[in-house]
C-alpha positions in Angstrom: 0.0 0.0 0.0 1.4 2.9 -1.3 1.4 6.0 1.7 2.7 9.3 1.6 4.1 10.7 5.4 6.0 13.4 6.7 8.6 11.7 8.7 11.6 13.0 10.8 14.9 12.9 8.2 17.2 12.4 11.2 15.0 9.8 12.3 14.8 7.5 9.5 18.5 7.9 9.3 18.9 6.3 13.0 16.3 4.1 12.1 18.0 2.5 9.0 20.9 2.2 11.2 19.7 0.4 13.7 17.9 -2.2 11.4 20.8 -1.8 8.5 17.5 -1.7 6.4 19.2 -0.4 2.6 15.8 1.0 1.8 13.4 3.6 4.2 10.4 1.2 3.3 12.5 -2.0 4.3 13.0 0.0 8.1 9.8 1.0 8.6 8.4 -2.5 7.7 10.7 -3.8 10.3 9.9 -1.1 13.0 6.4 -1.7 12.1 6.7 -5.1 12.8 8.3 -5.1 15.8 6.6 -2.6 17.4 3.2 -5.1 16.6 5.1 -8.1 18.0 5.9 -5.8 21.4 2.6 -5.2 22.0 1.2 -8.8 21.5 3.9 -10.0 23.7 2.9 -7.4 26.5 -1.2 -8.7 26.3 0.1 -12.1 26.8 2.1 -10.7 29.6 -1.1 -9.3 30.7 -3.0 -12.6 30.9 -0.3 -13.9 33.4 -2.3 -15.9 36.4 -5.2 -15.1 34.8 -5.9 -18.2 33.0 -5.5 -21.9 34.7 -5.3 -24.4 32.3 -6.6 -28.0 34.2 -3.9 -29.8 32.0 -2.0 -33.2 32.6 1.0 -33.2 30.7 2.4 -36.9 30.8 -1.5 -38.1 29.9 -1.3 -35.8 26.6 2.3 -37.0 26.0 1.0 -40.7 26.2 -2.3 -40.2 24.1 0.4 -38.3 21.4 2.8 -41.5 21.2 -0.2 -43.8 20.9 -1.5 -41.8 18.3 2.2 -41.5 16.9 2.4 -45.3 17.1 -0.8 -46.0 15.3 0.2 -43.8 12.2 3.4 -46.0 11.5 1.4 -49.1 12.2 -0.8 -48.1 9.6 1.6 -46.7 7.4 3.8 -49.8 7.9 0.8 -51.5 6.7 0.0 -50.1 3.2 3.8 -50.1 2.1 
């Protein structure tokens, strides 16, 4: 999407530094981008204690390696 903005010169300077970006587009797509991935990480740091997930972790490890097991049984048997 093409955008026009008035943007601090200086800035995007110190900007492409910082992400040794060659182009002003390629920096502000990473800056962008980082800048989204910040603020998910600090709503999942949010949520901290406030879920409680009822979860046994050795039963779902054993229901995966049956399931595992029967894949290559069955794959074993069309070969």
């Amino acid at each position: 999407m093409r955008t026009t903005l008035n943007l601090d010169d200086a800035l995007i300077k110190e900007l492409m530094a910082a992400t040794k970006a060659k182009t002003k587009t390629e920096a502000i797509h990473q800056a962008l981008s980082e800048f989204v991935r910040r603020q998910k990480r600090q709503r999942l740091k949010a949520l901290s204690g406030q879920i409680h997930l009822d979860l046994d972790w050795r039963q779902i490890e054993e229901e995966e390696m049956k399931a595992e097991a029967e894949r290559e049984r069955i794959w074993r048997g069309h070969r």
